[in-house]
N, C-alpha and C positions, 0 to 999 in steps of 0.2 A: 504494500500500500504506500501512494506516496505521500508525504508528508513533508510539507516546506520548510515546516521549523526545527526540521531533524540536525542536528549538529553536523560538520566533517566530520569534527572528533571527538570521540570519548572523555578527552581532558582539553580544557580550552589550553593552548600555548602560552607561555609566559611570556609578560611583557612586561619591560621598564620606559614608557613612554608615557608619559601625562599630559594625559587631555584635560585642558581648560575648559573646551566649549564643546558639547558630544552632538552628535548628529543629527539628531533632533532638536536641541536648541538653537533657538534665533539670539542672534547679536543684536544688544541695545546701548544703545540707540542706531537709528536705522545707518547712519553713516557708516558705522563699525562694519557691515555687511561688506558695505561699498569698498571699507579701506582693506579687509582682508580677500576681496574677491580680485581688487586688482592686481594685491601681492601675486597672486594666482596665474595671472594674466603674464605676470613678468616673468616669468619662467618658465610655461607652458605656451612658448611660440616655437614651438620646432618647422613649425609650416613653411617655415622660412628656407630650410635645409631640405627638408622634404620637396617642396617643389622647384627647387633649382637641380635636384638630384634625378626629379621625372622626368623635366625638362631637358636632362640631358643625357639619360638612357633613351627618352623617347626621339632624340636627334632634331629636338624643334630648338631655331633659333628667334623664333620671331618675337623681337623686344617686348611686346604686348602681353606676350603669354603668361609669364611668371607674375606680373603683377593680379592680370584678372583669376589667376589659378591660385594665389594667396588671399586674395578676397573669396571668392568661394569655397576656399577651406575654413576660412575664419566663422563665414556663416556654417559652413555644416557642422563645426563642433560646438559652435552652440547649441544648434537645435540638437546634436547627439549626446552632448551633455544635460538639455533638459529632459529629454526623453529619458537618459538611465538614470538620472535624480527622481522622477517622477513614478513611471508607471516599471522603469528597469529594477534593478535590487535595491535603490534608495540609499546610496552608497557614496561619499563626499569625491565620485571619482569623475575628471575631466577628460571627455571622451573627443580624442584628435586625432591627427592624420598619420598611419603608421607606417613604418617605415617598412613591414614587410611588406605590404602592400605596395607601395611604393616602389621596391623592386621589382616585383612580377609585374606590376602593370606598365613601370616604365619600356621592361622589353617588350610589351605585348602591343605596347604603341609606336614604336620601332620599328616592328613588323607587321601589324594589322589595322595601323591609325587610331586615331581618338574614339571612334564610336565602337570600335571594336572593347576596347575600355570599359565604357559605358555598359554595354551590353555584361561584359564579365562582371561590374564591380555587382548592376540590380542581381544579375542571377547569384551570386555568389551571396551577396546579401540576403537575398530568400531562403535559400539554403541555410547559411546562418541562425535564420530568425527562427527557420520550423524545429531545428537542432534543439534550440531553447525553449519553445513555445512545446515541443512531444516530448520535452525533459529527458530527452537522450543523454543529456552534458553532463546529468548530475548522475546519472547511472556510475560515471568512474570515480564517484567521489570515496570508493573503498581502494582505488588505490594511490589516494592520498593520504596518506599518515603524516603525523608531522614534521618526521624526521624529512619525508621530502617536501611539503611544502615550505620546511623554514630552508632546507638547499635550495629552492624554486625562490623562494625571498630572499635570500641572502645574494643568490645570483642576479638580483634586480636590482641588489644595492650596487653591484659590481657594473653593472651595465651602466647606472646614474652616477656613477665615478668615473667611468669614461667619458659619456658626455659632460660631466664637470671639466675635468683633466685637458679636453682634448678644446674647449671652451677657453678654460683659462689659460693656453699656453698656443693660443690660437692666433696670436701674435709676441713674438718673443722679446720683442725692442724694451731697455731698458724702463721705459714709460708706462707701458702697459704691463709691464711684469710687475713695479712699484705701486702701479695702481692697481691690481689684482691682491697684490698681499697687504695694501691699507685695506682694501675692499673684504678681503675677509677678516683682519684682526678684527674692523668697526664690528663685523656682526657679529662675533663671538663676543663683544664688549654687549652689545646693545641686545642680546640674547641671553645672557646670565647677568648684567649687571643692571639692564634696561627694568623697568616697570610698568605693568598691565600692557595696555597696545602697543607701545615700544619693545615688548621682548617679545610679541606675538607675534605681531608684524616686522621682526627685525630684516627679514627680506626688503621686504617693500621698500623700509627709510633706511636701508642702507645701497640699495639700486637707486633710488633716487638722489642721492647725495654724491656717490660715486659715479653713478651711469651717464646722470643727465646734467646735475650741476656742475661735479668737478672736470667732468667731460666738456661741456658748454665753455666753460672757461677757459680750459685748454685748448680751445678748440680741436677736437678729436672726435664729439657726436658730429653725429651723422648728419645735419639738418638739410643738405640739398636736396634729398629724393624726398623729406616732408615738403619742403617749397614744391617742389615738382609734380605731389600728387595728386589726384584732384579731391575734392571737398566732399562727394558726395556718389556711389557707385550703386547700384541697386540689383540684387541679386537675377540672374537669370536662368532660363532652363536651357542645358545645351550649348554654352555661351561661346564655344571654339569653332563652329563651323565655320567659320567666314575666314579662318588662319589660312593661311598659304600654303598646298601641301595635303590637307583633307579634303575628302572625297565629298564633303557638301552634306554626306549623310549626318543624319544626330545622333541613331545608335545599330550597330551590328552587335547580331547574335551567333559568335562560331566558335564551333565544340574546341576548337585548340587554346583558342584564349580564352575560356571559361577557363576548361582546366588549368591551364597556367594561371591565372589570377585564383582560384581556388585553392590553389599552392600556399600562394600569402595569407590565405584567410586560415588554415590551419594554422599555419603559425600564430596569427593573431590569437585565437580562439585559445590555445595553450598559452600565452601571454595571458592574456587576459585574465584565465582561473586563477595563474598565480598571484596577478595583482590584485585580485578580490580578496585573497589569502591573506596578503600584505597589507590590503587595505582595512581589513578586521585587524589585523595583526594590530597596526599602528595606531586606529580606534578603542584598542579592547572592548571590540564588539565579536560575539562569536559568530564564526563562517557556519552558516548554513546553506541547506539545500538550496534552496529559492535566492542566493543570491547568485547561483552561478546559472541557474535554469533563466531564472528572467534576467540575470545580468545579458547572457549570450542572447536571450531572446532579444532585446533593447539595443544591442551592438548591432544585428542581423539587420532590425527594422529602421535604423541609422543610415548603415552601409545603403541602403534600398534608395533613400532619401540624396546621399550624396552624389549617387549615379545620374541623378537628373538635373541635379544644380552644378556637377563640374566639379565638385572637390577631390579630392581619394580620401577610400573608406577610411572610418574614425573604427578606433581601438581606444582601449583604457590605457594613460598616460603614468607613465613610472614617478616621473617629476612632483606629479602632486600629492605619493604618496610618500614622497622625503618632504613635500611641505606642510603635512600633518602632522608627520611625526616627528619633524625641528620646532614649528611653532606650535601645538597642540589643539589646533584649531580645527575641527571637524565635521562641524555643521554643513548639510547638505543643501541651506538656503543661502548657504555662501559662495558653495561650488554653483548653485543656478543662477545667481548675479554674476559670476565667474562670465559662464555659458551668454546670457547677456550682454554683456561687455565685446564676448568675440564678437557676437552677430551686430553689434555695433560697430566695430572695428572693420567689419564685413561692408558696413556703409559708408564708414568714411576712412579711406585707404590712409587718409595724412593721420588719422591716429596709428593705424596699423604699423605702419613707416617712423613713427616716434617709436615705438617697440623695437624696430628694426635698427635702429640708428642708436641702441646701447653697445658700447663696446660689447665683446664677447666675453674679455677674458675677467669683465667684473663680473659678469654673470657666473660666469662659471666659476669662481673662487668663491662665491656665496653657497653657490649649487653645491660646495662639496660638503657642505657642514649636514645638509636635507640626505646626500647619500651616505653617508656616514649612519642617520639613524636607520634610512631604510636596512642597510646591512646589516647590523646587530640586532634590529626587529628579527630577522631571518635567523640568525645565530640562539637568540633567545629560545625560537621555537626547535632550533634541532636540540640545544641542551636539556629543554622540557622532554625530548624523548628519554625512552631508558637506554642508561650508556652500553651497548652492545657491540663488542665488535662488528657485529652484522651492521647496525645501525653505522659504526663507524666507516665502516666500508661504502654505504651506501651515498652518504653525506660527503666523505671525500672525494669521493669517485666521479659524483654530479658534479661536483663542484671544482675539480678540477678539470674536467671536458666541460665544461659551459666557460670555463675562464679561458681555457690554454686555447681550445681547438678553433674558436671565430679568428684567436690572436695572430695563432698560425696561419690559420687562411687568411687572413690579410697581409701576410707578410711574407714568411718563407714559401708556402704554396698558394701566393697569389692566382700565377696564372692558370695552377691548375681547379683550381674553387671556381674560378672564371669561366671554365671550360665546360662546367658541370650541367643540368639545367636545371631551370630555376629552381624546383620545388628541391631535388638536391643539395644545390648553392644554397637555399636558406638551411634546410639542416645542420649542415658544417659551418654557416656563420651566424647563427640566431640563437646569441646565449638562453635567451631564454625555453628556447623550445629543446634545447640539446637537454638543459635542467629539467624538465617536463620527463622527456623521454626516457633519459638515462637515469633519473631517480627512477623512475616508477616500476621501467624495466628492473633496476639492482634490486629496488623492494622487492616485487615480483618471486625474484630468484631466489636472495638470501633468506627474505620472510614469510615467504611462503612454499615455494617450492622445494628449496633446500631446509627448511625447518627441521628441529627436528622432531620426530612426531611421538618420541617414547616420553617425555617429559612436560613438550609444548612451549621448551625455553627457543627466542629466536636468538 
């Protein structure tokens, strides 16, 4: 029988992360909403990176593109973030553009053009949604123990270290490096020394002071492409045919670029449970059934929505789950002002473009202190297991192929991860689906199969 309020697990996972504000509490006064949904805002733009990256698997160079393909990502995670706040698992999670997807459909418009896309992202989306909506998704949730969902978390902290890392050192010159390690001392200052909305908010008014102030002054922000953008852009359906280079259509439907784009939607889809995990995690709120069953169903019926406005499908975002468990700010009426804000940014590109035009590497020296706690969230929950060698093996194991093996393919077997096809290629580079596979597989064998069955110790 199913039952939604049924735990994952047996013992909730241990956490050291304190929440001020729980998921159901509203911030007062109403400003409070507004000042920590934009904190939100400032570190949850990857759309920025995402679509100069489709942009250029998919071989389009036409100046126009990136901007109108960053405004309708901005819209579509808002409405996909209100939708999984809403009728999804009700979870403080900011649902954006992902980067596996991103991959597969970059090559699939390379080779089959934009509506070929289109056609993959809605089918792939439906697919999605019925996954969630016939509770397929929660069926594996016996082989998640915690020992692998805190390796499945831990390895999201690892992947939000990267993007920290690869952020902050994303310009090297003495200037930017100096202002990346003011940029983090202030917020470790302003995060254990600050009080009430100051240590909450310590993202927000330390990107503000750093990003846009000290940057303004130096002159190093960005402000020509805000002069340059225009004031006001208003969402459309299909908004690329007129590019140079598409075939005029709005959308094709063919079985090759389904399946390839279906490719990155697995990937998501294993993303995603573990962020749910992590997102409980860093709430101590417990993972149940129903938030993975309607989480994925809320992801499905997103993805559906993005295919006709232009964006690439939305996924749960890693980011916002190091900015819960840095600031302790939870509340899900803060992630849907969040969600508003993009689809405002959706309207007026020159705000979008103020977002755009923070240096990178203050962002990302802030960003490290968020992934820092996503990772010992993850660590917490595999200590909460019992210390087993089996368990050890299990935890090390994921957790060493979710780190090492993306690191390697991008590096010593570049060319051959390249060579692969896509649904391969993300295997070997998508930490988090390698943690997915390879925990559950190792549980699998050590804790159940290899058990042993005169005693019942694993």
């Amino acid at each position: 029988m199913y039952q939604a309020e049924q735990p994952i697990f047996d013992e909730q996972p241990v956490s050291n992360i304190e929440i001020t504000i729980g998921i159901e509490d509203v911030p007062k006064p109403w400003w409070k909403i507004l000042y920590f949904a934009l904190q939100i805002t400032l570190v949850d733009f990857t759309p920025f990176m995402w679509t100069a990256g489709f942009a250029a698997l998919a071989g389009i160079d036409d100046p126009a593109f990136i901007p109108m393909m960053l405004c309708a990502c901005f819209f579509c995670m808002g409405f996909c973030t209100f939708i999984q706040t809403t009728v999804g698992n009700r979870l403080p999670i900011v649902q954006g553009s992902s980067s596996s997807m991103m991959s597969s459909l970059g090559s699939i418009a390379g080779i089959y053009g934009l509506p070929a896309v289109w056609g993959a992202s809605i089918v792939g989306g439906i697919i999605e949604f019925l996954l969630g909506a016939t509770r397929i998704m929660s069926k594996i949730r016996g082989l998640l123990p915690p020992v692998v969902v805190g390796s499945v978390v831990t390895s999201i902290g690892f992947v939000a270290a990267r993007i920290a890392v690869q952020w902050t050192f994303s310009n090297t010159t003495p200037l930017f490096f100096t202002l990346s390690l003011i940029a983090f001392l202030l917020a470790l200052v302003l995060k254990f020394k600050g009080k009430g909305i100051i240590s909450q908010g310590f993202i927000l008014v330390t990107v503000v002071i750093m990003g846009v102030v000290v940057s303004s002054v130096l002159g190093i922000f960005n402000w020509e492409n805000v002069k340059e953008a225009p004031w006001l852009a208003l969402p459309r359906f299909f908004p690329f045919t007129h590019l140079e280079g598409q075939s005029g259509k709005r959308i094709a439907f063919i079985g090759a670029a389904i399946l390839g784009g279906f490719s990155g939607y697995i990937g998501s889809m294993f993303e995603s449970i573990g962020d749910y995990a992590a997102t409980c995690s860093a709430c101590n709120e417990v993972y149940r059934v129903k938030h993975i069953d309607k989480g994925i169903m809320a992801e499905g019926l997103g993805c559906i929505f993005t295919g006709f406005f232009g964006g690439l499908p939305c996924t749960s975002y890693t980011q916002n789950i190091g900015i819960v468990a840095a600031t302790g700010v939870a509340s899900r009426r803060v992630t849907q002002a969040a969600g508003a804000l993009f689809i405002l940014y959706s309207f007026c590109p020159k705000m979008a473009y103020i977002l755009a035009g923070i240096p990178r590497p203050i962002i990302g020296s802030v960003f490290l202190i968020s992934a820092a706690s996503i990772m010992f969230s993850g660590v917490d929950s595999i200590i909460s297991s019992p210390r087993t060698l089996r368990n050890t093996i299990v935890a090390g194991t994921t957790l060493s192929l979710a780190v090492m093996l993306p690191y390697h393919c991008a590096s010593t077997y570049k060319d051959w991860a390249a060579s692969l096809p896509p649904f391969l290629n993300m295997v070997c580079t998508s930490t988090v689906f390698i943690a997915v596979i390879s925990g559950v597989v190792l549980n699998l064998l050590l804790n159940v199969v290899l058990k042993d069955k005169e005693d019942g110790r694993a």
